[in-house]
C-alpha positions in Angstrom: 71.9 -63.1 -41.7 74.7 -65.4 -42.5 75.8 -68.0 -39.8 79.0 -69.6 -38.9 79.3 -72.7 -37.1 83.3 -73.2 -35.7 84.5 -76.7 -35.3 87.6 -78.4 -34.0 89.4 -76.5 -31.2 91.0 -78.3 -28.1 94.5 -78.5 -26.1 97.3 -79.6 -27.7 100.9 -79.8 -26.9 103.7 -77.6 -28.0 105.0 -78.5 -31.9 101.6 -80.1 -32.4 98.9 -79.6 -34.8 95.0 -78.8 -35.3 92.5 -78.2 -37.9 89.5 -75.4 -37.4 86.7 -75.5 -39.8 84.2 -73.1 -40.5 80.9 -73.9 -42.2 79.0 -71.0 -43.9 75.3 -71.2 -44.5 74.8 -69.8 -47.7 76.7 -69.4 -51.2 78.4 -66.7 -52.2 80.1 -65.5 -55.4 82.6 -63.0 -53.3 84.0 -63.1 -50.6 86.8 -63.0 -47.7 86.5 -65.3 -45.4 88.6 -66.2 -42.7 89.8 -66.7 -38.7 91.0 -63.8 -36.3 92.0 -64.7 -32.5 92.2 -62.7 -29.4 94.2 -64.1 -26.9 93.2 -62.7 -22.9 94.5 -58.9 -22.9 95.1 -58.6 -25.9 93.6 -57.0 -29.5 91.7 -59.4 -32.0 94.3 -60.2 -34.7 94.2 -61.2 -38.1 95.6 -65.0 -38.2 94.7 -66.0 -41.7 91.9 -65.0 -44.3 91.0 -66.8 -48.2 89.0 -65.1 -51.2 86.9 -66.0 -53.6 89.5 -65.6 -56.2 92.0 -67.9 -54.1 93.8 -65.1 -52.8 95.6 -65.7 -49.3 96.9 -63.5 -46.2 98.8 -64.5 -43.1 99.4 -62.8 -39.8 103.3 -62.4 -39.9 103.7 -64.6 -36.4 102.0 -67.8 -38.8 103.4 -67.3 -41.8 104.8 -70.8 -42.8 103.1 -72.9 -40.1 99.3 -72.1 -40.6 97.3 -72.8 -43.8 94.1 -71.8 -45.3 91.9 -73.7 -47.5 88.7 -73.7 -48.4 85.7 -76.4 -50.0 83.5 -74.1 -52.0 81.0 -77.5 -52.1 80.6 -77.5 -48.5 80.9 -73.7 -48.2 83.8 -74.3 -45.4 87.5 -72.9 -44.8 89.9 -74.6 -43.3 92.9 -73.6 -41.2 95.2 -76.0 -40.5 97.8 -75.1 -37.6 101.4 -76.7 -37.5 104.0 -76.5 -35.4 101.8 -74.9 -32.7 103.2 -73.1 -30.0 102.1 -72.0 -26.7 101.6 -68.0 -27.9 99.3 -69.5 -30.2 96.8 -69.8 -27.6 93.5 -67.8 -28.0 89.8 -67.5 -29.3 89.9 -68.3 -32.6 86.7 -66.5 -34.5 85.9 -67.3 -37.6 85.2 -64.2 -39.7 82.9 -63.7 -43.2 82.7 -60.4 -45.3 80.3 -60.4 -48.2 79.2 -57.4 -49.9 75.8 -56.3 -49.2 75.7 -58.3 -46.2 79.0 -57.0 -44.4 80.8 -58.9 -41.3 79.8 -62.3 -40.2 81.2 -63.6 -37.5 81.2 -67.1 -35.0 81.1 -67.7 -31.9 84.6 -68.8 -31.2 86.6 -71.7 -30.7 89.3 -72.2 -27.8 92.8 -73.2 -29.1 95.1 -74.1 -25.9 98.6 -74.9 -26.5 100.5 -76.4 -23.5 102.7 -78.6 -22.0 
């Protein structure tokens, strides 16, 4: 089974910024691999997501002030958060689909963004 270990959540003010990693254990040739969030009442969303081939979505409410990245040395994606904004705040869970071994994903970081 694949893990995912989630790093780098916290509180941050309004028009601030933070980085989430997410290490893989394991190398794969392809894959999608990427961070959802669920904020309290609300559906799971789609926030960001990378492929092996370098393509790149966005959720339309970060498009232009979140970016995904990814180190295929350390087997870790990256999402760095700009301009954050108090909607912003939710679980963010990092997410893996490989064929064969289907949906990873961890256990969830908390982003707060407040004044």
């Amino acid at each position: 089974q694949v893990q995912l270990v989630e790093s780098g959540g916290g509180l941050v003010q309004p028009g601030e910024s933070l980085r989430l990693s997410c290490a893989a254990s394991g190398i794969f040739s392809i894959y999608i691999m990427g961070w959802y969030r669920q904020a309290p009442g609300k559906e799971r969303e789609l926030v960001a997501h990378i492929t092996s081939g370098n393509m790149t979505n966005y959720g339309a409410s970060v498009k232009g002030r979140f970016t995904i990245s990814k180190d295929n040395a350390k087997n870790t994606v990256y999402l760095q958060m700009n301009s954050l904004k108090p909607e912003d705040t939710a679980v963010y869970y990092c997410n893996l689909w490989v064929p064969v071994y289907g949906t990873s994903w961890g256990q969830g970081t908390q982003v707060t963004v407040s004044s």
